[in-house]
C-alpha positions as a Markdown table, in Angstrom:
| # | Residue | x | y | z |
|---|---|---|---|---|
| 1 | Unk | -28.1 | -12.7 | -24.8 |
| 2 | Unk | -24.6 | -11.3 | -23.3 |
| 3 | Unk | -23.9 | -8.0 | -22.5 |
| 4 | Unk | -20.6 | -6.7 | -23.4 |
| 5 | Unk | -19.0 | -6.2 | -20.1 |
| 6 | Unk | -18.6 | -2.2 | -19.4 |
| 7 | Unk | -15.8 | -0.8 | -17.2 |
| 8 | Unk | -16.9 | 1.1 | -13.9 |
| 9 | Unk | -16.5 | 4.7 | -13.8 |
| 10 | Unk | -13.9 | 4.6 | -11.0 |
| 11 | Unk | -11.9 | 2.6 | -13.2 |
| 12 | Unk | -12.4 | 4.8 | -16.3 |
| 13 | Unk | -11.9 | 8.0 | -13.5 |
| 14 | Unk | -8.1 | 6.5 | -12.2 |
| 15 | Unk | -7.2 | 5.3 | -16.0 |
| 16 | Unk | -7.7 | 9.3 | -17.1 |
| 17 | Unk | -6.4 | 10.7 | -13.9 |
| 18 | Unk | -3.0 | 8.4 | -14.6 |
| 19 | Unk | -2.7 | 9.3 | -18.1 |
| 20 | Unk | -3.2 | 13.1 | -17.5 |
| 21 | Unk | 0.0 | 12.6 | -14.8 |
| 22 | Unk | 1.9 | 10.5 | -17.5 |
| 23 | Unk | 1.1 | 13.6 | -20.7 |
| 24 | Unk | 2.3 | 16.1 | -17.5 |
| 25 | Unk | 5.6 | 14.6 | -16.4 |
| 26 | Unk | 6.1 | 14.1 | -20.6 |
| 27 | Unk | 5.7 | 17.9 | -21.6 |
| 28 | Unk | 7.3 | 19.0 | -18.6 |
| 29 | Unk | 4.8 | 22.3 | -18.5 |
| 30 | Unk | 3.6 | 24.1 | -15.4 |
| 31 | Unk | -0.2 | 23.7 | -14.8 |
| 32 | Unk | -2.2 | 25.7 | -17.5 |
| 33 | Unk | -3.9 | 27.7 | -14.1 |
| 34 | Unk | -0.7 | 28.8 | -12.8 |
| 35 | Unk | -0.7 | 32.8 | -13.0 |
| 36 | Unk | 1.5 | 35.0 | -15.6 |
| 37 | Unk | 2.6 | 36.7 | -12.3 |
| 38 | Unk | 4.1 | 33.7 | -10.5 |
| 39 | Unk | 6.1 | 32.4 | -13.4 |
| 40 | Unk | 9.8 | 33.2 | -13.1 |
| 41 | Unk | 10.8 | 36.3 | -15.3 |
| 42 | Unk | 13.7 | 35.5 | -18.2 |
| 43 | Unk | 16.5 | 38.3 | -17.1 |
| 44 | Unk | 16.7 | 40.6 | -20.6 |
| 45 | Unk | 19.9 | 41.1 | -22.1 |
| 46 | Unk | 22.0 | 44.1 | -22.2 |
| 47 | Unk | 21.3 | 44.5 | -25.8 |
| 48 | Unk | 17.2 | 44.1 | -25.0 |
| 49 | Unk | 17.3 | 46.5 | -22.6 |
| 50 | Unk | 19.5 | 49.2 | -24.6 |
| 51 | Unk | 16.8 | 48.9 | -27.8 |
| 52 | Unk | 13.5 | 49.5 | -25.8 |
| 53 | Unk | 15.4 | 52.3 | -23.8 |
| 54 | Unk | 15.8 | 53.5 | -27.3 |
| 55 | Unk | 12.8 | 52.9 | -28.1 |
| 56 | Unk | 11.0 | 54.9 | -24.8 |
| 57 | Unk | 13.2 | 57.9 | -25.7 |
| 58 | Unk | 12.4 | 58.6 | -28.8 |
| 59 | Unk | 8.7 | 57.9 | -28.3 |
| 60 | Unk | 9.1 | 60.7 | -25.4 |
| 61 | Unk | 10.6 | 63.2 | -27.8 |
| 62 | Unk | 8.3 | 62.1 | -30.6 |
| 63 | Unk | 5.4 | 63.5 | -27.6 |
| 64 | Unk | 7.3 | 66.3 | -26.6 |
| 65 | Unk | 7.6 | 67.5 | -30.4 |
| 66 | Unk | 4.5 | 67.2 | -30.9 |
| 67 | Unk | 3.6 | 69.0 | -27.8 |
| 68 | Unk | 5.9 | 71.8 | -28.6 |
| 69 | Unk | 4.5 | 72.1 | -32.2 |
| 70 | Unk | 0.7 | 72.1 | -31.0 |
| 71 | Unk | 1.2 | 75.0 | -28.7 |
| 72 | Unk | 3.0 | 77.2 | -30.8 |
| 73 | Unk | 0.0 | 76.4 | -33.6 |
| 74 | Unk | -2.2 | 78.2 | -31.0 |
| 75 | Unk | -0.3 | 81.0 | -30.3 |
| 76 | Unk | -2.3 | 84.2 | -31.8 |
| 77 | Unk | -0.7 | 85.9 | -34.9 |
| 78 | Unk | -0.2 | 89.4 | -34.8 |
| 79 | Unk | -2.0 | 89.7 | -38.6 |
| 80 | Unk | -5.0 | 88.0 | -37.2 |
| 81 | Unk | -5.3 | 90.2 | -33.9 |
| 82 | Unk | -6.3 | 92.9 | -36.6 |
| 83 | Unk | -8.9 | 91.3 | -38.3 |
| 84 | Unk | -12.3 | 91.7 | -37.5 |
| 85 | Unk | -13.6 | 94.2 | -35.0 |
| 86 | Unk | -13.1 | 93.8 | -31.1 |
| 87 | Unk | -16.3 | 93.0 | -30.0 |
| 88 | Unk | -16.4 | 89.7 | -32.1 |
| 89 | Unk | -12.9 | 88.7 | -30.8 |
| 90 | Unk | -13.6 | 89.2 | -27.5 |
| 91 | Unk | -17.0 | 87.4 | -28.0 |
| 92 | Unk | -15.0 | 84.8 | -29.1 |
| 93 | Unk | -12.8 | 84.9 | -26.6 |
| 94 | Unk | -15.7 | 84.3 | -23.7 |
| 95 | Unk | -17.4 | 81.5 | -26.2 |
| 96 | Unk | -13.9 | 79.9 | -25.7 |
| 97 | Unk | -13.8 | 80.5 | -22.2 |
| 98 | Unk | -16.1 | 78.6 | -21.4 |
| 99 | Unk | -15.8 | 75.7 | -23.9 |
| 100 | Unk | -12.2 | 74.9 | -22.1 |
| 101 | Unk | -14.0 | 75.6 | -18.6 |
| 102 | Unk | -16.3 | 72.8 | -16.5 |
| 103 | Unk | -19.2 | 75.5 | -16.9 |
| 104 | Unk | -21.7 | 73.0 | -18.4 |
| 105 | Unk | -21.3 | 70.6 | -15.9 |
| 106 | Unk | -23.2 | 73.2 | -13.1 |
């Protein structure tokens, strides 16, 4: 009985390590480990740069909108000042205080 003759692992090891150079210098890619940060940036147009400064500006007026609209919702109304008695407003008022202070943490 014959044994079908079976390549050595070196062999088999340099016939990979040869075809993995070959399918490297073919796709022409940087190695897959490279880091995102090392890779040379692609300049941005003028046009790509004008959009997402469009873009960041009306996402900061979109905030400051919103900002401007949530403080004047918690302004106090003058009708509301008069409703209820005084001692529950300003029981309130302490309750609040301390919700919005770092109290609890003590």
């Amino acid at each position: 009985m014959s044994t079908p003759e079976q390549p050595s692992l070196e062999d088999a090891l340099a016939r990979a390590r040869e075809a993995s150079r070959e399918l490297a210098a073919v796709l022409d890619e940087p190695p897959p480990w490279e880091p995102v940060w090392k890779r040379p940036r692609k300049p941005k147009s003028k046009a790509e740069k004008k959009r997402e400064l469009r873009k960041q500006r009306r996402r900061l007026q979109d905030a400051g909108r919103r900002r401007l609209a949530a403080g004047e919702s918690r302004r106090p109304r003058a009708r509301q000042g008069r409703i209820g008695n005084a001692a529950a407003r300003r029981d309130a008022r302490a309750l609040s205080r301390v919700r919005h202070s770092t109290a609890w943490l003590w």
